[in-house]
C-alpha positions as CSV (number, residue, x, y, z in Angstrom):
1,X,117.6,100.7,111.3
2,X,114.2,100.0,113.3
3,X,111.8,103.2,113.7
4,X,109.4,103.4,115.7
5,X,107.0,106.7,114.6
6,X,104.5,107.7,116.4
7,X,101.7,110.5,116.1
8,X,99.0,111.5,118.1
9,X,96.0,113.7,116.2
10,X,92.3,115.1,117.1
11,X,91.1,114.1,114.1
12,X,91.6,111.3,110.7
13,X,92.4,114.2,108.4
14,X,95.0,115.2,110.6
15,X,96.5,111.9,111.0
16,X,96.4,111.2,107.8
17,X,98.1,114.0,106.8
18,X,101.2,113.0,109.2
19,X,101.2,109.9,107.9
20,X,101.6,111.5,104.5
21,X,104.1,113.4,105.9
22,X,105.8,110.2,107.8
23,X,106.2,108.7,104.6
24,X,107.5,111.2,102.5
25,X,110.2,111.8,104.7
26,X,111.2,108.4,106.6
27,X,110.3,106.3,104.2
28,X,112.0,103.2,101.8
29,X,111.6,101.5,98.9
30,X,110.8,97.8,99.4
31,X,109.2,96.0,96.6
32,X,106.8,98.3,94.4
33,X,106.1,100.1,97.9
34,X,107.3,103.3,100.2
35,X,107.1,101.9,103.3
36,X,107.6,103.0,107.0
37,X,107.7,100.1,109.5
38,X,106.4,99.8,113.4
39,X,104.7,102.8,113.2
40,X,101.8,103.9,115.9
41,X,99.1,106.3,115.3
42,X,96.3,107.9,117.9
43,X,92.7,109.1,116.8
44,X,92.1,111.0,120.2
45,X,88.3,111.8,118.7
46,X,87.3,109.0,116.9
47,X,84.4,110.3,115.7
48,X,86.2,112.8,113.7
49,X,86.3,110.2,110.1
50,X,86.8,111.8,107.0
51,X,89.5,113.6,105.1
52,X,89.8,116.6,102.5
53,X,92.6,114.8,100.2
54,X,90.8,116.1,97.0
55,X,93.5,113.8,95.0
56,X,92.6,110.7,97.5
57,X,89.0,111.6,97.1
58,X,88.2,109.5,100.4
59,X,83.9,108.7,100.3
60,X,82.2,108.4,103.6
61,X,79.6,106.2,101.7
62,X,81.6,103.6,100.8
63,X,83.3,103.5,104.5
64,X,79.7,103.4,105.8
65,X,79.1,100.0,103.5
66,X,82.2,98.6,104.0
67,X,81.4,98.6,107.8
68,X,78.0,96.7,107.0
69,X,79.8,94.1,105.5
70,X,81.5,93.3,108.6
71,X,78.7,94.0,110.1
72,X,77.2,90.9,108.1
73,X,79.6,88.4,109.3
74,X,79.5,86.4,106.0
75,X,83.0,85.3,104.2
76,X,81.2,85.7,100.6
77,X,81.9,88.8,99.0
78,X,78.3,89.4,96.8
79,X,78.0,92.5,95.3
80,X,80.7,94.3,97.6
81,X,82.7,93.7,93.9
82,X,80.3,96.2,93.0
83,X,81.2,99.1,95.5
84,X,85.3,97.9,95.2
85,X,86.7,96.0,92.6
86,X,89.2,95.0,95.1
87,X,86.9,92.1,96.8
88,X,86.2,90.5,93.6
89,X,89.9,90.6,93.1
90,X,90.8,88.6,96.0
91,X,88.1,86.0,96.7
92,X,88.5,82.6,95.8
93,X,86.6,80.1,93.8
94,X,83.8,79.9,95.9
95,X,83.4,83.4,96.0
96,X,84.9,83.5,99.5
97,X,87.3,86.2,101.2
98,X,89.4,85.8,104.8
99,X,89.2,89.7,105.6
100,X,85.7,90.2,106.5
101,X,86.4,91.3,110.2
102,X,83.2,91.0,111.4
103,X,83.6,87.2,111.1
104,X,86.2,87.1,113.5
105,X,84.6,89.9,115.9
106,X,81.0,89.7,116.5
107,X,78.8,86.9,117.6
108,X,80.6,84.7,120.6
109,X,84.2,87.1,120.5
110,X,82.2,89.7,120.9
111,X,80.2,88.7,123.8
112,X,83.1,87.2,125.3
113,X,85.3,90.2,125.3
114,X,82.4,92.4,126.5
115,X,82.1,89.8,129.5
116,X,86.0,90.2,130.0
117,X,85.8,94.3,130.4
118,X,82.3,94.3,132.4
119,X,83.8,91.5,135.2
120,X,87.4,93.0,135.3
121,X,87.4,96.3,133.9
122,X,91.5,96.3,134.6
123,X,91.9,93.8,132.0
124,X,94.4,93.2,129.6
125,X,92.6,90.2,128.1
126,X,90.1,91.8,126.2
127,X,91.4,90.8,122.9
128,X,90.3,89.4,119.9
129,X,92.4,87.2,117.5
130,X,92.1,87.6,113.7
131,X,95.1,86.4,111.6
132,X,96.1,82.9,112.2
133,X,98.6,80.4,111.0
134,X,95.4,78.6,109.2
135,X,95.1,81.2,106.7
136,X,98.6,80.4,105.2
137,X,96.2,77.4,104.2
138,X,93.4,79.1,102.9
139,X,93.2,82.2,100.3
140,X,96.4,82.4,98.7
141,X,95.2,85.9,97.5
142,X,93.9,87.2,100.6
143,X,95.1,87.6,104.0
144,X,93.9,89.4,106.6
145,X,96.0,92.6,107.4
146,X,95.1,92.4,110.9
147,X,96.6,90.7,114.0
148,X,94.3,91.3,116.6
149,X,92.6,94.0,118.5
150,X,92.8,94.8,122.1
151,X,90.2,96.5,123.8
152,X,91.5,98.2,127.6
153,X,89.5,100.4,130.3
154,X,91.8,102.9,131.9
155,X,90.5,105.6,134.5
156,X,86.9,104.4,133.3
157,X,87.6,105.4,129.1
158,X,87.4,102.6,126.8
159,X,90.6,102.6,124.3
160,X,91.0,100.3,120.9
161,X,94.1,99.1,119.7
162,X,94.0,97.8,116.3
163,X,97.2,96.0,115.6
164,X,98.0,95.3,111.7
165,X,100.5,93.7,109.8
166,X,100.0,95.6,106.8
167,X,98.4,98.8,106.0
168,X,97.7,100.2,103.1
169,X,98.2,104.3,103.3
170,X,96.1,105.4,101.0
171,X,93.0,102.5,100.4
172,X,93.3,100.7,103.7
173,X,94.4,103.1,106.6
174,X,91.3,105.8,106.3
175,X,88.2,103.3,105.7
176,X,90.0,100.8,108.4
177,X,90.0,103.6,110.8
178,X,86.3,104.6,110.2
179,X,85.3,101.1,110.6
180,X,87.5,100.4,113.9
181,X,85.8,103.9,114.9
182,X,82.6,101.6,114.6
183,X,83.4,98.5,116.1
184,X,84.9,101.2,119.5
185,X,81.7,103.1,119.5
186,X,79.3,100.3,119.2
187,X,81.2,97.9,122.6
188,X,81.3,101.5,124.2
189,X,77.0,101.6,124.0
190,X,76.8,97.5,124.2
191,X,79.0,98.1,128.0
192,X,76.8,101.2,129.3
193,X,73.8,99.2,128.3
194,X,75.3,96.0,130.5
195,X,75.9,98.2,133.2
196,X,73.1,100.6,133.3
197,X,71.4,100.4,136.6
198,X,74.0,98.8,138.2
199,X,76.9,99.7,140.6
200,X,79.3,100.2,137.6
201,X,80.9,103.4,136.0
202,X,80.2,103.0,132.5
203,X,83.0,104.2,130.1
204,X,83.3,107.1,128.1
205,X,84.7,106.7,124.6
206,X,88.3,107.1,124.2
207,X,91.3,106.7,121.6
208,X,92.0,104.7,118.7
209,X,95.2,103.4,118.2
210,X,96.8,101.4,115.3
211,X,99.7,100.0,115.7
212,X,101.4,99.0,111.9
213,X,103.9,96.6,111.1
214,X,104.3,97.8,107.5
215,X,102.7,101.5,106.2
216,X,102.8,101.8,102.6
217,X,102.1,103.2,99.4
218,X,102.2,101.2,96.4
219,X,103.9,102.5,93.0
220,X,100.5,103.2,91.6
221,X,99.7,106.1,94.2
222,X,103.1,107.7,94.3
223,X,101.8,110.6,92.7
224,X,99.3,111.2,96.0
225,X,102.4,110.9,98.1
226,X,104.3,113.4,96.5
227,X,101.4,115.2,95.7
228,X,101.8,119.4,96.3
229,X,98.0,119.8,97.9
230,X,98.3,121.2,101.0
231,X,96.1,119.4,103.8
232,X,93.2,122.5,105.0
233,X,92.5,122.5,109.4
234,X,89.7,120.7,108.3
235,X,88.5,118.6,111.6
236,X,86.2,116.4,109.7
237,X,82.2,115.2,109.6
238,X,81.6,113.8,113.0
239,X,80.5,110.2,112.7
240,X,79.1,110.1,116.2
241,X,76.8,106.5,116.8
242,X,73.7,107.1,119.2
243,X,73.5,105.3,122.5
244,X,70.8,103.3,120.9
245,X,73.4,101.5,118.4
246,X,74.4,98.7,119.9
247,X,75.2,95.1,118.0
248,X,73.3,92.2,119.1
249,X,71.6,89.5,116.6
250,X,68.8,91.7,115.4
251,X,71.0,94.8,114.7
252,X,73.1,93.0,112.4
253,X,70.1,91.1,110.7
254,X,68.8,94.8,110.4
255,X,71.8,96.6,108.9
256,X,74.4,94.1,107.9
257,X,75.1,93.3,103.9
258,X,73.8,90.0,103.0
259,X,75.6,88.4,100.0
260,X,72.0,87.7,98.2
261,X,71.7,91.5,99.0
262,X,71.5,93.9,95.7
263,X,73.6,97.0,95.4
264,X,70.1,98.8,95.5
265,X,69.2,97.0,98.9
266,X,72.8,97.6,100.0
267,X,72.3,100.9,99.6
268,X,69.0,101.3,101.2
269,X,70.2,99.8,104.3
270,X,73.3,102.6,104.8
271,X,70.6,104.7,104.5
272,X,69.0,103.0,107.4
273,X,71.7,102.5,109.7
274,X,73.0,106.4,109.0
275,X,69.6,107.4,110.1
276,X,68.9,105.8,112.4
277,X,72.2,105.5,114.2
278,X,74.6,108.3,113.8
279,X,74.4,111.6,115.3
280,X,75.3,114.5,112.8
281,X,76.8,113.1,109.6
282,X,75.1,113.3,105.9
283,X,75.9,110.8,103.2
């Protein structure tokens, strides 16, 4: 029978414990998975991005770097391996990966779409591709787990829709969230800093949304699902970006991860862009 589940929370920890929740009740076995299918959930703060799970043991740090990849633009993995064993799993021969998002998001996309919302702010156009028929083709080990995103201005608030395939509950949807948090915050700044000065209303910073074809749990972490710890009110460090983050060229020469980069100057630039960027949260 299709479902269609949807929740709307402040903050990630709160989502995340619905989605918990979602899966422990509505869920079915497929494969080595719980899943729940076409499910929607809301951040309505999106700068509310971490979670108290003491058993998922969720590390802003390593959402912070995984953002800077992206943020990088470059398919190799380097010494991501390093930070999650997971990258090193997937790429291929050439040390090459197909989920890097930022490739698919910045430079020209990026531009384009911000062009799209500042020309016609009632657009439904402002979307950006990611999974394609060509990656049937490519990295038999690694396809991306999103569709596409949608960015929409409504009664001047800039929303995100981030549209997945597949989503991982418990490694995928919390550091995919932060980082969507990200990409929303920093078009939010790159728009009022088009339109400052003119005869525009800049938009204030609204909702995240993911949309999920499959939400799961693999076999491995059935013991978080049915886990007996009790989610706390806990709203959450806010992860709050500064007006003055905004990605252009130099930002992401700046902060992004280099593959030739070491984990030491990996780590030295999430100090830098936590510094100098966000408002509030301590790594």
């Amino acid at each position: 029978m299709m479902m269609k589940k949807q929740r709307i929370s402040l903050c990630m920890n709160e989502l995340y414990a619905g989605v918990m929740l979602d899966i422990r009740r509505f869920g079915s076995k497929v494969g080595n998975t719980i899943e729940i299918h076409n499910a929607s959930y809301t951040l309505e703060d999106p700068t509310l991005l971490s979670i108290d799970d003491i058993d998922r043991r969720w590390k802003s740090e390593y959402a912070v770097a995984e953002f800077l990849f992206y943020l990088g633009q470059s398919p190799y993995v380097g010494n991501m391996g390093k930070l999650a064993s997971i990258w090193d799993k997937i790429k291929d021969d050439d040390g090459k990966i197909e989920s890097n998002y930022g490739c698919y998001i910045f430079g020209k996309p990026w531009y384009h779409t911000a062009d799209e919302l500042i020309m016609n702010p009632d657009s439904r156009r402002a979307v950006i591709p990611i999974f394609n028929v060509d990656h049937y083709e490519k990295n038999l080990n690694d396809y991306p787990c999103t569709g596409f995103i949608q960015f929409i201005i409504r009664d001047d608030v800039l929303h995100l829709i981030w549209n997945m395939r597949s989503c991982d509950a418990i490694f995928g949807l919390c550091n995919d969230m932060f980082c969507a948090s990200m990409f929303l915050q920093l078009m939010r700044n790159y728009l009022e800093a088009r339109l400052r000065g003119l005869e525009y209303v800049y938009p204030r910073l609204g909702t995240l949304t993911f949309n999920l074809g499959s939400l799961h749990v693999y076999e491995r972490h059935w013991g978080l699902l049915f886990s007996k710890t009790e989610m706390s009110d806990y709203d959450g460090e806010k992860w709050a970006l500064r007006p003055c983050a905004q990605f252009y060229d130099q930002f992401a020469e700046k902060y992004g991860y280099k593959p030739t980069d070491s984990v030491e100057e990996m780590k030295r630039k999430k100090d830098l862009f936590v510094n100098d960027n966000m408002r509030g949260a301590i790594l």
